[in-house]
LUMNUSE-810173 format. One record per residue (C-alpha): x, y, z negated; residue in three letters. Coordinates in steps of 0.05 Angstrom, whole numbers, padded with zeros to 5 digits, always signed. Last residue first. Layout:
N
XYZALA/...
END
This chain:
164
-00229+00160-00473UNK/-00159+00171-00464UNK/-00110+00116-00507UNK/-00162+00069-00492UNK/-00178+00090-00415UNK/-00096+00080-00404UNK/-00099+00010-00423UNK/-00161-00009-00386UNK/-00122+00023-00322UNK/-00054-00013-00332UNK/-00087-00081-00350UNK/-00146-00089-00291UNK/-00090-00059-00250UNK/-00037-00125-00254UNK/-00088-00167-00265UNK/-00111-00151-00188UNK/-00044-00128-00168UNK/-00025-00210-00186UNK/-00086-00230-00144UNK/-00083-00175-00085UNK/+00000-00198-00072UNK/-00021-00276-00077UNK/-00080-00263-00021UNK/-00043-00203+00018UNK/+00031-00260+00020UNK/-00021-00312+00038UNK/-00050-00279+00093UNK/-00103-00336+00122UNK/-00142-00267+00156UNK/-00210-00277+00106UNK/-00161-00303+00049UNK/-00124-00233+00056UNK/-00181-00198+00072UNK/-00205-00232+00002UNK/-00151-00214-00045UNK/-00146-00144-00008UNK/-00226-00126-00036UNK/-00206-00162-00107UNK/-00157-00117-00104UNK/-00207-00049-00086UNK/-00264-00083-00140UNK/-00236-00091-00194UNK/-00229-00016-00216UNK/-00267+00016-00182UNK/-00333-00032-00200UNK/-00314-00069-00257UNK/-00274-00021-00289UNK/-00300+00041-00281UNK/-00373+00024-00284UNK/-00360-00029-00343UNK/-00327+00042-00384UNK/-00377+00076-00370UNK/-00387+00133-00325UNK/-00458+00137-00303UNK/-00453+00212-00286UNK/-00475+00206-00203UNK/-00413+00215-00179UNK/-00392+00145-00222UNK/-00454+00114-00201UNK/-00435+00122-00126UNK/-00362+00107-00141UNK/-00390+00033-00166UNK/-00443+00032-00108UNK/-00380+00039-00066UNK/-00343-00017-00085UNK/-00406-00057-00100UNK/-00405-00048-00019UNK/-00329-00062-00007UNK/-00333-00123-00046UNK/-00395-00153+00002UNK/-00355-00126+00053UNK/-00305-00180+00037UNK/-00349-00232+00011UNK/-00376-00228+00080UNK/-00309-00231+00114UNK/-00296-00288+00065UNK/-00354-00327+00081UNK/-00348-00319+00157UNK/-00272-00338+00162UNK/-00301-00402+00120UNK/-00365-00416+00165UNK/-00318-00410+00234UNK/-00281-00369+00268UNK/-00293-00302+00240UNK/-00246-00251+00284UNK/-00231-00191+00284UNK/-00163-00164+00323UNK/-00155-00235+00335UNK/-00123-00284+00296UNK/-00093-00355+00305UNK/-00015-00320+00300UNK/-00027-00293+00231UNK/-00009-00219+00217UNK/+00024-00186+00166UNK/+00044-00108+00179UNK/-00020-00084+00161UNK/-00056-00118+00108UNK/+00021-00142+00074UNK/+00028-00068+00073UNK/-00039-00038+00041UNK/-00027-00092-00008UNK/+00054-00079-00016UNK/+00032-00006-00029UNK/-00022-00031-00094UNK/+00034-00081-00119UNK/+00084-00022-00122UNK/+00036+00029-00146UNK/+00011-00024-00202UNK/+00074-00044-00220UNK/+00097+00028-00229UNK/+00045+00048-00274UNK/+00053-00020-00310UNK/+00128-00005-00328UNK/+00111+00081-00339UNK/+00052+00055-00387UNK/-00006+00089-00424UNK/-00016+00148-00376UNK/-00066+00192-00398UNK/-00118+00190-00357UNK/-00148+00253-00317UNK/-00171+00222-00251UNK/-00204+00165-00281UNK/-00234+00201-00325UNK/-00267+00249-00290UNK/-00324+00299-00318UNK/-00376+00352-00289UNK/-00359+00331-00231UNK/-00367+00384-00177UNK/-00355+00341-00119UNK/-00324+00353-00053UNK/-00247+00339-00086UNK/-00285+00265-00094UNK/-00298+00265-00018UNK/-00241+00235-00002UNK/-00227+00191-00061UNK/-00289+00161-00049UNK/-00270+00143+00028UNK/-00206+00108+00001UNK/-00233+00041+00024UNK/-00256+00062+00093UNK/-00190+00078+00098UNK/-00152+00016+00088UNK/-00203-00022+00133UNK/-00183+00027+00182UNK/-00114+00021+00175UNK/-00120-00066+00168UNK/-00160-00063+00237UNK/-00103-00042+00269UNK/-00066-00099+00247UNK/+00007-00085+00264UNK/+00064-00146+00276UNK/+00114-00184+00231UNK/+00091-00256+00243UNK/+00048-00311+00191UNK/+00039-00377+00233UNK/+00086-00416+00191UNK/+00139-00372+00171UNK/+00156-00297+00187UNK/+00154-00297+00263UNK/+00183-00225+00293UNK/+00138-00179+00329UNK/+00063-00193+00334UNK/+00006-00145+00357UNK/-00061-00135+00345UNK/
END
């Protein structure tokens, strides 16, 4: 991990490499979903129901994947889980990766409802930065994830109504 320039407190300017991979792992379903011969997708052929929200939403999603990166505290390792409450929300953390998953699972699979999508992919990837960023005491990730959180939730639910 490495620190640049000090932000405030003990939050610097610096490169998680963990944050990349964690990044990745994340988009893994949307890897493999060109793989798949679905026999539908909805949640890669909404209608757009807002250009404001639709650009919210990319703006809070890219300063998540940012603030993960390029935000890093001065007390922190490369991985570390010092302690019961850096070990509660690393395991929340994977814990939100994993429903993650079995959400995209039952979406390959046909189980496409409307609580799939949005509980499950839709929740699930900010609620996923909400907690690295509580996990790695990143304030900017943890307030960033929560208002992208809402922020998502809204755009996506909107544009299933006008679609489904």
């Amino acid at each position: 991990m490495f620190r640049w320039i000090k932000l405030f407190d003990n939050q610097y300017l610096g490169f998680w490499v963990l944050g990349l991979i964690l990044f990745a792992i994340q988009e893994i379903p949307y890897m493999i979903m060109p793989l798949l011969k679905l026999k539908s997708n909805p949640i890669m052929t909404m209608q757009e129901s807002s250009i404001i929200l639709n650009t919210c939403e990319k703006l809070l999603g890219s300063l998540c994947i940012a603030f993960m990166m390029f935000i890093v505290c001065d007390e922190k390792t490369i991985f570390s889980i010092n302690g019961p409450q850096e070990l509660l929300f690393f395991s929340i953390t994977i814990g939100v990766l994993l429903l993650n998953f079995f959400g995209w699972f039952l979406y390959f699979t046909g189980h496409q409802s409307i609580f799939v999508m949005m509980f499950f992919i839709v929740m699930m990837p900010p609620l996923f930065y909400v907690f690295i960023g509580l996990w790695r005491s990143n304030i900017l990730l943890t307030i960033t994830g929560c208002i992208f959180l809402g922020v998502h939730f809204t755009h996506v639910l909107g544009n299933l109504k006008i679609s489904l």
